[in-house]
C-alpha positions as CSV (number, residue, x, y, z in Angstrom):
1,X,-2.6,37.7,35.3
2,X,-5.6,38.5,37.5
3,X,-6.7,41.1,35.0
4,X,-6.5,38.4,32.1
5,X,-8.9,36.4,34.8
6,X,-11.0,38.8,35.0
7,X,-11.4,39.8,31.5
8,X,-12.4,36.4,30.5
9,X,-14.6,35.6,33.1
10,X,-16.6,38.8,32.1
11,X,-17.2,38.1,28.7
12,X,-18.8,34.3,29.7
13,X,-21.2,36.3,32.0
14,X,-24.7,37.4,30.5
15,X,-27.0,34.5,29.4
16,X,-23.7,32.6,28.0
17,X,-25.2,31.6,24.4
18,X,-22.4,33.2,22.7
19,X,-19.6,32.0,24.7
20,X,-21.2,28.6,24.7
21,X,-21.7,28.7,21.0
22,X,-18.3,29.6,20.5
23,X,-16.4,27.3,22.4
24,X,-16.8,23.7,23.6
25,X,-15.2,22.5,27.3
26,X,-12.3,19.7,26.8
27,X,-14.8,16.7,27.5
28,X,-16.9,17.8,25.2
29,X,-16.4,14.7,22.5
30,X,-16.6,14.7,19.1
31,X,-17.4,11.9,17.4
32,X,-15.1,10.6,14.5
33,X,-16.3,9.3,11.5
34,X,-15.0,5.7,10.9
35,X,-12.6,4.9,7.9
36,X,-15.0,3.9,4.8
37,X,-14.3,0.7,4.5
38,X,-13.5,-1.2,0.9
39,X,-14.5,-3.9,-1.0
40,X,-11.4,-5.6,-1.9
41,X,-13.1,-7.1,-5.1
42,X,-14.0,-3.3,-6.2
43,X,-10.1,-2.3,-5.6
44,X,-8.4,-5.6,-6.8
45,X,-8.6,-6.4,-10.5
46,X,-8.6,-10.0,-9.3
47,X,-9.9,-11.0,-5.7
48,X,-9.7,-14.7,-3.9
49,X,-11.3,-15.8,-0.9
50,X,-8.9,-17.3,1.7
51,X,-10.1,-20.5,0.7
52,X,-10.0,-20.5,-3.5
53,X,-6.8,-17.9,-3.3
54,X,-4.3,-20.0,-5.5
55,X,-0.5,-20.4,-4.1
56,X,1.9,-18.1,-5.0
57,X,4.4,-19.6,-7.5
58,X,6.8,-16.6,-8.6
59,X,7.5,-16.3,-12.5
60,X,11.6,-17.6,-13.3
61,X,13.8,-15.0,-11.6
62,X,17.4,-14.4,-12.5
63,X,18.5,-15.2,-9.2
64,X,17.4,-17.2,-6.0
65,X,14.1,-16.8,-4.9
66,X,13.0,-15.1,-1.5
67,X,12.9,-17.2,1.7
68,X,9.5,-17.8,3.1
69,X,9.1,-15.8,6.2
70,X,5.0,-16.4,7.1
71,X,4.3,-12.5,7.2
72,X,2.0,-11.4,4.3
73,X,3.7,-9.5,1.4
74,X,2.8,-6.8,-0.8
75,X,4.3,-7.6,-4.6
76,X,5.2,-4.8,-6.8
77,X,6.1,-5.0,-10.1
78,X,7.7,-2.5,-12.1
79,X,10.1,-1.7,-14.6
80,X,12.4,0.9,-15.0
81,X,10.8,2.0,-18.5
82,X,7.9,2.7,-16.9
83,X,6.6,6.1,-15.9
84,X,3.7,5.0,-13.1
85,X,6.2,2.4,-11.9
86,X,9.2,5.2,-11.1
87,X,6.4,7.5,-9.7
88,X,5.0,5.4,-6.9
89,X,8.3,3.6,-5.9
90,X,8.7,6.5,-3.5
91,X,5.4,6.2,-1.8
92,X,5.1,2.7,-1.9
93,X,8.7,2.7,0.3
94,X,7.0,5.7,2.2
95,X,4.0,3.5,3.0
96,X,5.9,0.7,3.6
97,X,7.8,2.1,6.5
98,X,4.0,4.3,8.3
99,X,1.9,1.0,7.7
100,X,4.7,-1.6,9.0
101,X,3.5,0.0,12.2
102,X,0.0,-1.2,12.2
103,X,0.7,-4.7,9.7
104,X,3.5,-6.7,9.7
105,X,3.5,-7.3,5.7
106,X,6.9,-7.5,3.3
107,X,6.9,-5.0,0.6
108,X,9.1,-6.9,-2.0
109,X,10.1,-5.2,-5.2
110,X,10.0,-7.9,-8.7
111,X,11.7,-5.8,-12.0
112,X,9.9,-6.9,-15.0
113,X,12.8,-5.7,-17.2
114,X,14.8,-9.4,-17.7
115,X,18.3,-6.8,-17.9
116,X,20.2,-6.6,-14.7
117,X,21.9,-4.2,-15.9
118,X,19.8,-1.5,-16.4
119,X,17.9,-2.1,-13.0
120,X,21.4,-2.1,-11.2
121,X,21.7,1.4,-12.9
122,X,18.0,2.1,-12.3
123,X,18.5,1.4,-8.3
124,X,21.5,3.4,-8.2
125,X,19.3,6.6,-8.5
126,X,16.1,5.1,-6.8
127,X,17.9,3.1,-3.7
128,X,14.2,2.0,-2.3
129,X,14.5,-0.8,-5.4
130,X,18.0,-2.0,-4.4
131,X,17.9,-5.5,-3.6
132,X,14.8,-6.0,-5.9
133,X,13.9,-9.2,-7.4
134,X,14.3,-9.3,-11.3
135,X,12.8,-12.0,-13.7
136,X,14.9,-13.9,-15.7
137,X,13.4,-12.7,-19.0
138,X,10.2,-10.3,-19.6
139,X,9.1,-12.6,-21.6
140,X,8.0,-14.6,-18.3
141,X,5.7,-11.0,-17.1
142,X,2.5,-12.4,-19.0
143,X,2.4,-15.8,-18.3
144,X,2.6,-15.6,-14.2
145,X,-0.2,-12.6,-14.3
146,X,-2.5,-15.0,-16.1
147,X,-1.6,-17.9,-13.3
148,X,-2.2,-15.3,-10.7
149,X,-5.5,-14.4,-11.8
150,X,-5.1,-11.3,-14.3
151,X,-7.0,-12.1,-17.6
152,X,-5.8,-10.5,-20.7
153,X,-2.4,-8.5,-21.3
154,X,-1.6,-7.3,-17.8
155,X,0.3,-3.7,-17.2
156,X,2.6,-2.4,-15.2
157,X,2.9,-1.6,-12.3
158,X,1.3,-4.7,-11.1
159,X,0.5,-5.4,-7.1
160,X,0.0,-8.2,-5.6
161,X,-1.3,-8.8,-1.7
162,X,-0.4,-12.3,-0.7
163,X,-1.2,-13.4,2.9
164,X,1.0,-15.1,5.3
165,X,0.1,-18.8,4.2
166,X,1.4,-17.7,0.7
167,X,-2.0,-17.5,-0.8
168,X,-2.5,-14.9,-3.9
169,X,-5.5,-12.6,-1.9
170,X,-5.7,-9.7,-4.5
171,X,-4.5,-8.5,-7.6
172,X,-4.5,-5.0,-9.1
173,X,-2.7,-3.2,-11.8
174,X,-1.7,0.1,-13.2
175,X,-0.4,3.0,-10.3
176,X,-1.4,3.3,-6.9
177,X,-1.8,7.1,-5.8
178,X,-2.8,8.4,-2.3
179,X,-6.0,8.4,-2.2
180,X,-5.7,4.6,-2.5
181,X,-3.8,4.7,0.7
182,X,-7.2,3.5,3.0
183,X,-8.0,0.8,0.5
184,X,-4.0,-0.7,0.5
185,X,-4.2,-0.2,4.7
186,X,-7.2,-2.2,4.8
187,X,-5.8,-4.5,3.1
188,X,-2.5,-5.3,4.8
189,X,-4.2,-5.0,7.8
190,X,-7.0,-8.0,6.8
191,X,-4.0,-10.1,5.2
């Protein structure tokens, strides 16, 4: 042990620009960048201001709608048809469960298929969609994305951010992938 002592201590004698090039003492800080923040209305295909954001009103759903709880919610819409939907369920569950540390949001699932059957044979194999909301018919998908602010045909997956006074905050469609990860934190955490 002594020998290791002195070993090390000898090779930090001399003028020391080596070993001080080499090496940094454990208060020696480094500064870490800050988180590049986003602009929601670059990342949301449609963005409202607290105070134009229009009320959530959910399309018909084949069975009761969702209590009110005041906590912001996260919307996604998928079907079972459809291949960006089935690849993100995973991370958006994922996600769900690291972010609900830091934001205390809802992530509620909304089938756009109008078959029960199929999504009950759908969530059979993908359990993070049991207990999803379905519409009652697809044929109700186009008309709530125009009333939530989504011009033209909207596709799936959709997500919508809606803060905790039920407000519709942002809007984007088609898949969400990791690297949009920062831009989805930021938002939960600013809903």
């Amino acid at each position: 042990m002594i020998a290791a002592l002195v070993a090390s201590a000898a090779c930090c004698e001399g003028d020391g620009s080596r070993a001080a090039a080499s090496s940094r003492s454990r208060v020696d800080a480094v500064q870490a960048a800050a988180p590049a923040q986003v602009d929601p209305k670059q990342f949301c295909e449609a963005w409202h201001e607290a105070a134009a954001a229009p009320a959530l009103s959910l399309p018909p759903l084949a069975g009761p709608p969702p209590a009110t709880s005041g906590r912001s919610r996260w919307i996604n819409v998928w079907a079972t048809w459809c291949k960006p939907c089935i690849e993100e369920l995973p991370r958006l569950a994922k996600w769900r469960d690291e972010l609900g540390r830091k934001a205390e949001f809802e992530l509620v699932f909304l089938s756009a298929d109008g078959d029960p059957a199929a999504v009950q044979e759908f969530a059979r194999a993908h359990p993070e969609v049991a207990g999803s909301l379905e519409l009652q018919s697809a044929d109700a998908l186009q008309p709530w994305a125009a009333a939530i602010g989504l011009p033209g045909q909207a596709v799936l997956p959709i997500h919508v951010f809606v803060d905790g006074k039920d407000r519709v905050r942002c809007v984007r469609t088609a898949g969400i992938g990791e690297d949009d990860r920062a831009a989805v934190e930021q938002l939960l955490l600013s809903l």
